[in-house]
N, C-alpha and C positions, 0 to 999 in steps of 0.2 A: 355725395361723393361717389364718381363712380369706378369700378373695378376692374382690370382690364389681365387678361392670362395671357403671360410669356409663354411663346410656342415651347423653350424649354422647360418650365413650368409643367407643361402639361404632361411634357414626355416622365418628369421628375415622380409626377403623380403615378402614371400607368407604372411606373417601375414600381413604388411602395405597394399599389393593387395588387399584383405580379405576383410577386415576393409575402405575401397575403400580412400585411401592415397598414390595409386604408386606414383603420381605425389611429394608428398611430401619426399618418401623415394627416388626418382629419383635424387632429387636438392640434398638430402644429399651425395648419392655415388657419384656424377657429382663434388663434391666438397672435398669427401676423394681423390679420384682418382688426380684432380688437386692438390693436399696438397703432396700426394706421389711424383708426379712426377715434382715439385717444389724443391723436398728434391734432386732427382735423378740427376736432372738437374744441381742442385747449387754442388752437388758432383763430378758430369764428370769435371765439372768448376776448381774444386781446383785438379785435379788429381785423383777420387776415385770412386769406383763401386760400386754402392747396388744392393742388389740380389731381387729378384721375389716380391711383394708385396702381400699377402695374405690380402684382404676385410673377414672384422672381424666385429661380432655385435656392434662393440663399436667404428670401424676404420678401419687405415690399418697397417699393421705390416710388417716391408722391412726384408729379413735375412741378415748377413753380419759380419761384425769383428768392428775394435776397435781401426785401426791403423791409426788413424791421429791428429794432432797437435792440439792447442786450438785454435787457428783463427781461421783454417778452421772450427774446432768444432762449433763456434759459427757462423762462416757464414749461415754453412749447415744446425744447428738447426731454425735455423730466417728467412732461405727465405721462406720456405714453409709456415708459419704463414701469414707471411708479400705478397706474393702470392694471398692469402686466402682472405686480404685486400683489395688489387688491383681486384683481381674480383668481391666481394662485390659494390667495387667504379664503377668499368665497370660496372654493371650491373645496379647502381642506374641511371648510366648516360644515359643508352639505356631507363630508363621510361622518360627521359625530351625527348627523342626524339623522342620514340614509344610507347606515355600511354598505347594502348592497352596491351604492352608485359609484364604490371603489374602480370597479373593476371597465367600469364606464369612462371615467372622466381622469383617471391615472395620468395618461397622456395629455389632455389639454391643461392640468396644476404642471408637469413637469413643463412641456412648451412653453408655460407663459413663466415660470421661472429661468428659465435658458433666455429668456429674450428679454425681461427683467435684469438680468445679471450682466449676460453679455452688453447689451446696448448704453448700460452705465459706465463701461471700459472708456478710458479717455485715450480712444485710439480713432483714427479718420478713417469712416465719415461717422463713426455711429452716432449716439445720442452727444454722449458721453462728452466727447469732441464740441460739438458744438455751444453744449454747456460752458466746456472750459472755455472755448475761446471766448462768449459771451462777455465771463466776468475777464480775461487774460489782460491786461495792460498792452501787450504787446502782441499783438494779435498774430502779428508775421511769426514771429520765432514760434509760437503757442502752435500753430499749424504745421511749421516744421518737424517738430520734434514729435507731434502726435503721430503724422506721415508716417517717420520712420517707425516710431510703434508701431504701426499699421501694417508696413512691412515684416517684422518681426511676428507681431501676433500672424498676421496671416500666414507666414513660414510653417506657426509652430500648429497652426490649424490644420493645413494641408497635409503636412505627415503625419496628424492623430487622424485623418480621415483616413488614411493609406495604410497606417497601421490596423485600422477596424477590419480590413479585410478578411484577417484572421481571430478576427471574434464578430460582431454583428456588422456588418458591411452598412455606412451611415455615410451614400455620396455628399451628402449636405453640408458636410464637415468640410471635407476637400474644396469645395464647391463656394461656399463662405470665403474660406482663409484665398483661393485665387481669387476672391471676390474682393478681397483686402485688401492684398497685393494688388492686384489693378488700380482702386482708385488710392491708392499712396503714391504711385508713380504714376498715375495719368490724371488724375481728378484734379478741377478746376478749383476748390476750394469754397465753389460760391454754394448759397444754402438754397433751400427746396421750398421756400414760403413767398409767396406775393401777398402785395398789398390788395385788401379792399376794392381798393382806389383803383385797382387797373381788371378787375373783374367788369360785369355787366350791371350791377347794379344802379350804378348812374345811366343806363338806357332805360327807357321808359317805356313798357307795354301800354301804349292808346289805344290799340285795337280793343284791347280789354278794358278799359274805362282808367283812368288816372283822378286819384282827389288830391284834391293841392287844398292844404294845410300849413298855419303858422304857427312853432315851437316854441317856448320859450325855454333859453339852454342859458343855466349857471356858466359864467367865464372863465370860473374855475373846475368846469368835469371837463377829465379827461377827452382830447382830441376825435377817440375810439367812441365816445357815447354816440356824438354825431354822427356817427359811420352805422351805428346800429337803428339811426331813424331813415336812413336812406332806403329805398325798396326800389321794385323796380312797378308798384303798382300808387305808389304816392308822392304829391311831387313836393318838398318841404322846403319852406323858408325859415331860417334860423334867426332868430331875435333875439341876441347874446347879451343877459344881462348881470347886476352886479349882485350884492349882497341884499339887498334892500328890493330888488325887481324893476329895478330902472333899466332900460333897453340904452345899451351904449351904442353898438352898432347892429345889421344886418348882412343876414350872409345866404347866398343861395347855394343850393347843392355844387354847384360850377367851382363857388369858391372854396366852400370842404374839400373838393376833389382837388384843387390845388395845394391846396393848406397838407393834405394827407402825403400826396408825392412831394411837397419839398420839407415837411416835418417826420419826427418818428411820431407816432400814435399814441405814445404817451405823453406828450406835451400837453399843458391845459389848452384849452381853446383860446385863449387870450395870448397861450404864450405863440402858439401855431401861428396867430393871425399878425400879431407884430414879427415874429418870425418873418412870414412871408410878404404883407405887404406893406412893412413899416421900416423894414431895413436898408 
C-alpha cells in the first residue's frame, strides 16, 4: 500500500510543529495510517485491492472502484473503525503496565478513539455510511438521507472548529466538517475499493521465471479463494471439483478473471461459473 501527502497535509503538519503539538499531530497520522491500512487489509481478506492512500487535512482517502458485494461492503467498512478500537484498548492496557508511557502515547488512544467513533457516524462518506448502505434495501434513499446528515454534521463541525479559537485552536475540526459538506453536495456516491480482477495480478512476470501448476478447487469455496491462488509469479489451472474429487470442469486464470468482473466474490465458484457462462 502505498502513501502519498497532500500539499495541504503537509502545511497542516508545520502548523501543529509551529505551535509545538508534533507530538499530538504524530498520535493523529500514527492512527489515520492504522485506520487505512485496517481497511486494506480487511479487503485483500474478502478478495479486493485499494489503491494509494493520500493523508489529507481531515484523514485519508484510498483511490479505487466500487465492485463488490454488500458483506464484504460491510466488513471492509467496520474493520478499520473496529481497529481503531483495538489499539485505543492496546494502548490503555500498556499504562497498567508501563504508567510512565502515559504521557507518550496519550494522544495516539485519544486519535484512534476520535476516528473509531467518528467514522462509525452513519453520515457520507464515512464508514458508517457505507455500512448502512451495504445492508439498506433501498440504497438510493439510504444515501440521501445520509448526505444530508453529512451536511448537518459537517455544519455542526465547522463551527465547534471556529469556536476552539478561544480555547485550544484545532483547524481539523473546521477542516473535517467542510470536508463533509463538500462531499454531501458534490460526492458521486460510488465507493473507494476495486476488484482483484482489475489489478495486475492476472499479468505475469516472465522475465522472472513463471511455474504453471494445476489446483484442484472444491465447487463449492468461495469465488475469492481462486483470486488468492492467482500471482503474478505462477500461472494456475483450476480443476473444479465435487464432493467426492471428481473434476467436473476446468478453468484457466482468463476465466476467473471473467467470472470475478461479472460475479460478486462471494459467490461459490460453481455458482460464478453457471452465472457467467451457463446463462
Amino acid at each position: 500500500m502505498k502513501i502519498k501527502l497532500h500539499p495541504l497535509f503537509v502545511l497542516l503538519a508545520l502548523y501543529f510543529v509551529l505551535t509545538d503539538r508534533a507530538v499530538m499531530f504524530g498520535g493523529y497520522v500514527l492512527a489515520v495510517i492504522a485506520h487505512e491500512v485496517a481497511h486494506s487489509r480487511a479487503a485483500e481478506w474478502r478478495g479486493y485491492s485499494l489503491g494509494t492512500v493520500t493523508l489529507m487535512p481531515y484523514g485519508g482517502v484510498i483511490g479505487g472502484g466500487d465492485n463488490y458485494d454488500d458483506k464484504d461492503g460491510v466488513i471492509i467498512a467496520l474493520a478499520a473503525p473496529v481497529f481503531n478500537a483495538l489499539c485505543a484498548i492496546s494502548v490503555v492496557a500498556l499504562w497498567w503496565l508501563i504508567p510512565s508511557s502515559y504521557g507518550y502515547t496519550k494522544d495516539i488512544c485519544v486519535a484512534n478513539i476520535a476516528l473509531c467513533v467518528v467514522n462509525l457516524l452513519p453520515v457520507y462518506p464515512l464508514d458508517g455510511y457505507r455500512a448502512v448502505v451495504s445492508l439498506a434495501k433501498n440504497k438510493t434513499r439510504a444515501v440521501k438521507i445520509m448526505k444530508a446528515a453529512g451536511c448537518v454534521a459537517g455544519g455542526i463541525l465547522a463551527s465547534l472548529g471556529f469556536a476552539s479559537i478561544w480555547y485550544v485552536f484545532n483547524p481539523t475540526i473546521s477542516v473535517f466538517g467542510f470536508f463533509l459538506i463538500y462531499e454531501a453536495l458534490f460526492g458521486a456516491g460510488g465507493e473507494r475499493i476495486m476488484s482483484v480482477a482489475a489489478n495486475n495480478r492476472f499479468t505475469k512476470n516472465f522475465g522472472a521465471g513463471v511455474c504453471k501448476r494445476t489446483l484442484l478447487l472444491d465447487k463449492n469455496a468461495p469465488l475469492v479463494r481462486a483470486l488468492t491462488q492467482v500471482g503474478r509469479d505462477v500461472l494456475t489451472t483450476f480443476e473444479v471439483v465435487d464432493d467426492t474429487g471428481k473434476t467436473l470442469y476446468t478453468l484457466d486464470e482468463a476465466d476467473i478473471g471473467v467470472m470475478c468482473e461479472e460475479c460478486e466474490l462471494s459467490l461459490t465458484v460453481d455458482e460464478a461459473f453457471n452465472k457467467t457462462f451457463c446463462s
